[in-house]
C-alpha positions as CSV (number, residue, x, y, z in Angstrom):
1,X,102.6,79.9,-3.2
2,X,99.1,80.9,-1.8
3,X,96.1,78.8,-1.9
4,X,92.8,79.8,-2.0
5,X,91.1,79.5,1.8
6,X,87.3,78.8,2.3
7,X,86.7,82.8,3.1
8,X,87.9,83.4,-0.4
9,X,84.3,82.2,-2.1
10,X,82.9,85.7,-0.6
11,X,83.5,88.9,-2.0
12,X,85.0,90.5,0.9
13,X,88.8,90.9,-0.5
14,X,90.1,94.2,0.0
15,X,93.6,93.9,-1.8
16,X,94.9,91.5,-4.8
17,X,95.7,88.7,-2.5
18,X,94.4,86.0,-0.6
19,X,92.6,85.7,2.3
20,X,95.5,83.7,3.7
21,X,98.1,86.7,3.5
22,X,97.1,90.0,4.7
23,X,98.3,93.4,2.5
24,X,101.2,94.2,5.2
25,X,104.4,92.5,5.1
26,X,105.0,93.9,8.8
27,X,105.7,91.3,11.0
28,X,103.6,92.8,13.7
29,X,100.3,93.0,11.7
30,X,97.6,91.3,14.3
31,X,93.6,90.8,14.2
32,X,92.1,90.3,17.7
33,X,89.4,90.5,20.0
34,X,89.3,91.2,24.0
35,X,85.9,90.4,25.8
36,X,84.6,91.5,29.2
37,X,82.1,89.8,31.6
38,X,82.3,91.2,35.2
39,X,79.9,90.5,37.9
40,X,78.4,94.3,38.8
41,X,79.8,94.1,42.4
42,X,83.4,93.4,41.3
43,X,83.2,90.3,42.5
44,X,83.9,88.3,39.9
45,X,85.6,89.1,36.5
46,X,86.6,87.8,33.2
47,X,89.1,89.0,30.6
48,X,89.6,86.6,27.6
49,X,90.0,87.1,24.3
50,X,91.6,85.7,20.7
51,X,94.3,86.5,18.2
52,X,96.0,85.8,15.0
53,X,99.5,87.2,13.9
54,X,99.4,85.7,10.1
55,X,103.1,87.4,9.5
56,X,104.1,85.0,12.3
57,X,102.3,82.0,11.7
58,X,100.7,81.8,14.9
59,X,97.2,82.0,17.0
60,X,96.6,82.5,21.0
61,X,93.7,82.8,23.2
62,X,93.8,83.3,27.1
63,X,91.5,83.2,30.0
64,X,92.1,85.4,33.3
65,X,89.7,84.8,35.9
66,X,89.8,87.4,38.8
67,X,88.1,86.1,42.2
68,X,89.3,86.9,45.9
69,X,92.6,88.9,44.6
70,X,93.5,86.7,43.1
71,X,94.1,86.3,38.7
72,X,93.7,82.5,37.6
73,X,94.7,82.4,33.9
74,X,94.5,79.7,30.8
75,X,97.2,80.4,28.0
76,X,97.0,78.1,24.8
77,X,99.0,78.6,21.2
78,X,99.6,77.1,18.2
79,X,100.3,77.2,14.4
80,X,97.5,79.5,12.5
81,X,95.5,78.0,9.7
82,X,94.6,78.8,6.7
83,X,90.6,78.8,7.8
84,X,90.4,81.9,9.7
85,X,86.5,81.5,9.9
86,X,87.8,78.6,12.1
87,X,88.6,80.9,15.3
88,X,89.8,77.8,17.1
89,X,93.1,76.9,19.0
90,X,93.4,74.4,21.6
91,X,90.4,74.0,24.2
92,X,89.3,77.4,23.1
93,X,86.8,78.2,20.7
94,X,84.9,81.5,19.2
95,X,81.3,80.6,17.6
96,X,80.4,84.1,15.8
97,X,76.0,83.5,16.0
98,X,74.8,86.3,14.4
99,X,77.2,88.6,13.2
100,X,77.8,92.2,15.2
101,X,75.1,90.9,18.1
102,X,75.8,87.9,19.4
103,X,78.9,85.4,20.1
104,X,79.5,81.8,21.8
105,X,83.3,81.6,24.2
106,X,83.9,78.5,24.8
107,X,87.3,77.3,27.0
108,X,87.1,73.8,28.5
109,X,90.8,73.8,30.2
110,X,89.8,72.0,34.0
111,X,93.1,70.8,34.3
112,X,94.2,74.5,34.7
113,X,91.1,75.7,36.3
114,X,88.9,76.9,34.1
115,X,86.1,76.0,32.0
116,X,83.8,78.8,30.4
117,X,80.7,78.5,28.1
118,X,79.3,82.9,28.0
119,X,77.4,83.6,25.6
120,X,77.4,88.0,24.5
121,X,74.1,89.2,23.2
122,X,73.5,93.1,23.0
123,X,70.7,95.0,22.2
124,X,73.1,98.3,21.2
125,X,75.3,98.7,17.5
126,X,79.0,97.9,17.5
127,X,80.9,101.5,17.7
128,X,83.2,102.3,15.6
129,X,85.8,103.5,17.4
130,X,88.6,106.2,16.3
131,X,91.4,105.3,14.1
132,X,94.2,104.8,16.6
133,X,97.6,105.4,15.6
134,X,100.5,106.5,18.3
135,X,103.9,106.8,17.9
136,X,107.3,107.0,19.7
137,X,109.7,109.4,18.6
138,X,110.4,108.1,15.1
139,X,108.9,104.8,15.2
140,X,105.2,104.0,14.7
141,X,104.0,101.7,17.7
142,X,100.6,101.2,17.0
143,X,97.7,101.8,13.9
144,X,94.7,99.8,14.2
145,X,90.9,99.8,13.6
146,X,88.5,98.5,16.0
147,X,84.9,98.2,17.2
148,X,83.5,98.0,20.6
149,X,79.8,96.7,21.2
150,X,78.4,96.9,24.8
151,X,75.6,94.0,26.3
152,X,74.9,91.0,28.3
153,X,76.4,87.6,29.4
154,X,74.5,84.6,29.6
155,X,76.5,80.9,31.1
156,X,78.9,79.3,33.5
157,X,82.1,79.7,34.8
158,X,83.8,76.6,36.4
159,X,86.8,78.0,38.9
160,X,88.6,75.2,40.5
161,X,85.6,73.0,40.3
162,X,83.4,75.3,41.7
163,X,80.4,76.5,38.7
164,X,79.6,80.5,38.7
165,X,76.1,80.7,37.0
166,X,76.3,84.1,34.6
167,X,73.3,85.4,34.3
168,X,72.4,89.6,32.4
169,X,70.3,90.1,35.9
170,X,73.9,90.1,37.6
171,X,76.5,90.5,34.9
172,X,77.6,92.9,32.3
173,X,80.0,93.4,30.0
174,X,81.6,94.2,26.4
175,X,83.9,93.4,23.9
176,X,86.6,94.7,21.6
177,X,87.8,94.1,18.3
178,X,90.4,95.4,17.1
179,X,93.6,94.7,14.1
180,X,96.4,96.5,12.4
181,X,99.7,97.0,14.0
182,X,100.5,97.0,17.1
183,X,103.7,95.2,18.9
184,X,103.3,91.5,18.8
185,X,105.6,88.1,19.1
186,X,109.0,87.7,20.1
187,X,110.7,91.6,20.4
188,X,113.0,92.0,17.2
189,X,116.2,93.7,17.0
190,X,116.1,97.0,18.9
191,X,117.5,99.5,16.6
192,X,117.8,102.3,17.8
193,X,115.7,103.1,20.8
194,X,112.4,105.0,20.8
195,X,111.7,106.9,23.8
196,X,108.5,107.5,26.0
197,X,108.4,110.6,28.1
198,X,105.1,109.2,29.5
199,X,102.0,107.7,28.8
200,X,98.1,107.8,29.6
201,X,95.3,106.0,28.5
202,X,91.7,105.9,29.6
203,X,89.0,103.0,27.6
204,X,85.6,103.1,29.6
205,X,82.7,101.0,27.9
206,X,79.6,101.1,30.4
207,X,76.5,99.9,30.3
208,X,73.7,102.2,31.9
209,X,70.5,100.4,31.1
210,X,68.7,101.7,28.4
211,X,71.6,103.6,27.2
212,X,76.1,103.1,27.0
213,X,78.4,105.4,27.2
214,X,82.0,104.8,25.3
215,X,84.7,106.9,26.0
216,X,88.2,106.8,25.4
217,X,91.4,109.4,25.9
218,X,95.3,109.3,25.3
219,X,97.6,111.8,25.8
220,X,101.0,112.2,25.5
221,X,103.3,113.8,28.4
222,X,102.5,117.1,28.3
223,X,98.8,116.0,27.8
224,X,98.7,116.6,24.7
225,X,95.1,114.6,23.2
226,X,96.1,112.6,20.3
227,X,92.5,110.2,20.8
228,X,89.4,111.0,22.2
229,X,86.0,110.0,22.3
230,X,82.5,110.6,24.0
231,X,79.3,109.0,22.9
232,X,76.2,107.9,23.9
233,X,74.3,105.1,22.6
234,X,70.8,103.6,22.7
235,X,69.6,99.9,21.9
236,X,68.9,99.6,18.0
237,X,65.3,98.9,18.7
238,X,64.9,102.5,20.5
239,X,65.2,104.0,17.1
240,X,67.6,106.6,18.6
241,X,71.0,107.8,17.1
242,X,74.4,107.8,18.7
243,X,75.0,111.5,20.7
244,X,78.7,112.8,20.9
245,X,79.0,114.0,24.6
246,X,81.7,116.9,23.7
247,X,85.7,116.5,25.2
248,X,85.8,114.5,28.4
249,X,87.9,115.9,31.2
250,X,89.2,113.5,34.1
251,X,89.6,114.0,37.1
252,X,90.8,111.0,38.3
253,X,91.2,109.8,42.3
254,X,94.1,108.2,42.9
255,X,95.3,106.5,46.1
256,X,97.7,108.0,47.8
257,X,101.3,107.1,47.3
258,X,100.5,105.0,44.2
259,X,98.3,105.6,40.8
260,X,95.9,103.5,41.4
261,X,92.8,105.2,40.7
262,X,89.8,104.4,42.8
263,X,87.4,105.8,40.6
264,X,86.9,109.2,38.5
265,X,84.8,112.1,38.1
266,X,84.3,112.5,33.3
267,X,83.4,115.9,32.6
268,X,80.9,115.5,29.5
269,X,78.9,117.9,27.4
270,X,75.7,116.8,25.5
271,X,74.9,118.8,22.1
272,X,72.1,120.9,24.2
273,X,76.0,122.3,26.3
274,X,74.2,121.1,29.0
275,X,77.2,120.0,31.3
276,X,77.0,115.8,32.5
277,X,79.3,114.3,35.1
278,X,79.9,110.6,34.8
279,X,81.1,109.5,38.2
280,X,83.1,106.3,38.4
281,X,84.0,104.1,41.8
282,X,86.0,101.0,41.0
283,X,85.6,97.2,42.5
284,X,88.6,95.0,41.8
285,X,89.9,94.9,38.7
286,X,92.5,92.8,36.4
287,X,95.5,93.7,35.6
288,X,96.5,93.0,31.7
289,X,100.1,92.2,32.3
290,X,99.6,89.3,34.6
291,X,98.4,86.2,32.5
292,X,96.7,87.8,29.5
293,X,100.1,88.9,27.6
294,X,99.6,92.1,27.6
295,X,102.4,94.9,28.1
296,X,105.4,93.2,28.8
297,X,103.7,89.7,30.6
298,X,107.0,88.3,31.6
299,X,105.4,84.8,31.4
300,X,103.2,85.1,28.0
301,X,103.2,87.1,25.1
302,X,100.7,87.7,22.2
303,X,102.0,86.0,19.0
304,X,104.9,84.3,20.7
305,X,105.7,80.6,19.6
306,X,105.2,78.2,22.0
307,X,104.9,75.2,19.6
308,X,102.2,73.1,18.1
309,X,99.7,72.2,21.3
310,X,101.0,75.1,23.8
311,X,98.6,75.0,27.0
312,X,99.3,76.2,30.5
313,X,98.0,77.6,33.8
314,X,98.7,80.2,36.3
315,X,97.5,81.6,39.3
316,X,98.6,84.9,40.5
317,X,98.1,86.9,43.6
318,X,97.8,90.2,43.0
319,X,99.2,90.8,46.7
320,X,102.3,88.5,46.0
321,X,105.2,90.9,46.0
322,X,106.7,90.1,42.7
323,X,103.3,90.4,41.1
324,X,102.2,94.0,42.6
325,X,105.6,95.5,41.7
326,X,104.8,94.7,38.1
327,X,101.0,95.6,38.0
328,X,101.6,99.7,38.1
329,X,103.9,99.3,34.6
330,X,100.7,97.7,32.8
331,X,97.1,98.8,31.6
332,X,94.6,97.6,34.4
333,X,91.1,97.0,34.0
334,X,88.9,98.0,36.7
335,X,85.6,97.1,37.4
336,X,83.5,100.3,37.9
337,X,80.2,101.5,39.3
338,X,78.7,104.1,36.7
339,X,76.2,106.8,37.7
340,X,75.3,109.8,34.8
341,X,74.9,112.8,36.3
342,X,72.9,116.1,34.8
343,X,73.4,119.8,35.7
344,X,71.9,119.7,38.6
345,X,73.6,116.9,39.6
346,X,70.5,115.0,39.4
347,X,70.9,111.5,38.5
348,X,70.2,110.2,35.0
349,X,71.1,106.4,34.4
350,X,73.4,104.3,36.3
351,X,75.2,100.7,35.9
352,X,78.4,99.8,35.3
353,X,81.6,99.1,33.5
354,X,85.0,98.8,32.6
355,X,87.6,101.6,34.0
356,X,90.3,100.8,31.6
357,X,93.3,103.0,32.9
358,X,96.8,103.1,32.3
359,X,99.5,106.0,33.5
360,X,103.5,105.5,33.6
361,X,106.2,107.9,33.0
362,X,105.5,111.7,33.4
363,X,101.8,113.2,32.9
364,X,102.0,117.0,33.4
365,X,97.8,117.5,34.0
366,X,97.7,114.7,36.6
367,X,100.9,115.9,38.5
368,X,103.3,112.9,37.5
369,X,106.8,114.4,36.8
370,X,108.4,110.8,35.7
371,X,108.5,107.1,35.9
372,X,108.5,107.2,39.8
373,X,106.4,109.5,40.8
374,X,102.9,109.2,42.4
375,X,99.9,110.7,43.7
376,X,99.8,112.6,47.1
């Protein structure tokens, strides 16, 4: 039978039950976060974040470090309790300081490598972001809410010993959160199979100063839009609302022979139809399926048991053959230089960001007839 849990004495309940069960039976309900913090040259860059699966009784975190090509990643797992203001598991730790502005990571994991103490601050709102719900033939993949919020990073880094100061005057970044239902834990029975004709995905937060841009687009083989978004934000104390920025078009430059995109040209439209270009030119980058669990990590999953006190290490090259032959079948995240551009081509702000990007299978706008094709 339920019990109450300490976030039960607030009157946040959004269903007849308590806050130790959620109001889906589906075994791939999740709550998560992903978190950003890149040096602006690309030199440097962190991916980490935290989740809970409370259909499966369990709760991750990871760390991915990206230096000198090469990813350096912290896993740790164990069983979820029922205090889930305690956003704790192993050496890993989220402090939430002031809600929607501010937030303490905490990872203290030497003998894998890495040791982390950032602290986020930002001077903008958290952005909604659009309801995202995608599908595969018959079967629902994915429906989540989620919020991004754009800002600073203020701590150290220890890599192999060796401390990284992290200071705003050098570093950027954002964070995510996001929960609902999206593939998680050990894969279940197939069924019967749901197909993908192809897939493309673009999730770009950027910080430009005294203003962000968010944009995000999904489309389906034929390009087809099912998720879009263009806005423009300014810190709370500016006094200035959001701005849609109209349908951004890509035009996205890829590498020869390969689809990794070296940076992109966003066709934007403020409310005045006065045409911007947000130009894009990407310095390293992580890739999500190589020691953060994402899309098909053969050596760590989201949600997966591991048992009670699961903590382990990896270091990947991204140049190691049996890495980069996985690394095109996953969403990578890119760090980008960001310059706004006006009509005149005239520049407006600059910064930068994360290129999220993600393209397998066939994409009719960018050229891509199936799984094995690439760019000329």
């Amino acid at each position: 039978m339920p019990i109450p849990v300490p976030l039960d004495e607030y009157p946040v309940h959004q269903v007849p039950l308590f806050h130790s069960e959620v109001g889906s039976t589906d075994r791939n309900f999740y709550d998560r976060c992903i978190m950003h913090a890149y040096d602006r040259t690309g030199g440097v860059q962190i991916a980490t974040g935290l989740g809970v699966y409370p259909n499966l009784g369990v709760i991750d975190a990871y760390v991915v470090v990206r230096r000198d090509g090469r990813q350096h990643a912290v896993r740790m797992s164990g069983p979820l309790g029922p205090d889930r203001m305690r956003q704790e598991v192993g050496p890993y730790r989220i402090e939430v300081l002031e809600p929607l502005s501010s937030v303490r990571v905490v990872c203290d994991a030497p003998e894998q490598g890495i040791t982390i103490d950032l602290t986020f601050t930002s001077p903008f709102a958290p952005l909604p972001e659009p309801r995202h719900v995608q599908r595969s033939d018959f079967k629902p993949m994915l429906d989540a809410s989620r919020f991004v919020q754009i800002g600073d990073w203020t701590g150290t880094v220890t890599l192999d010993g060796e401390e990284i100061t992290v200071t705003p005057r050098t570093w950027s970044g954002s964070r995510d959160r996001s929960w609902g239902i999206r593939p998680s834990g050990e894969a279940p029975p197939a069924g019967r199979p749901a197909r993908t004709a192809g897939f493309w995905w673009n999730w770009i937060p950027l910080h430009l100063g005294d203003q962000a841009l968010m944009i995000i687009a999904q489309e389906s083989a034929d390009g087809h839009r099912f998720l879009t978004e263009a806005i423009r934000m300014y810190p709370i104390a500016s006094g200035k609302a959001t701005e849609q920025l109209g349908w951004p078009e890509f035009d996205v430059r890829y590498t020869p022979g390969t689809r990794h995109p070296e940076g992109a040209d966003v066709h934007l439209t403020d409310r005045r139809r006065n045409a911007l270009t947000l130009r894009l030119e990407n310095h390293g980058y992580i890739a999500l399926n190589v020691g953060a669990g994402y899309g098909g990590d053969p050596d760590w999953g989201h949600g997966q048991w591991k048992g009670e006190d699961y903590l382990d290490g990896a270091v990947y090259e991204q140049k190691d053959p049996a890495v980069a032959k996985r690394i095109p079948f996953g969403v990578i995240d890119h760090v980008a230089t960001a310059r706004l551009l006006g009509p005149d081509g005239a520049l407006i702000a600059e910064g930068s960001g994360i290129f999220e990007h993600g393209t397998f299978g066939r994409h009719d706008p960018s050229g891509f007839t199936g799984w094995d094709s690439v760019a000329p």
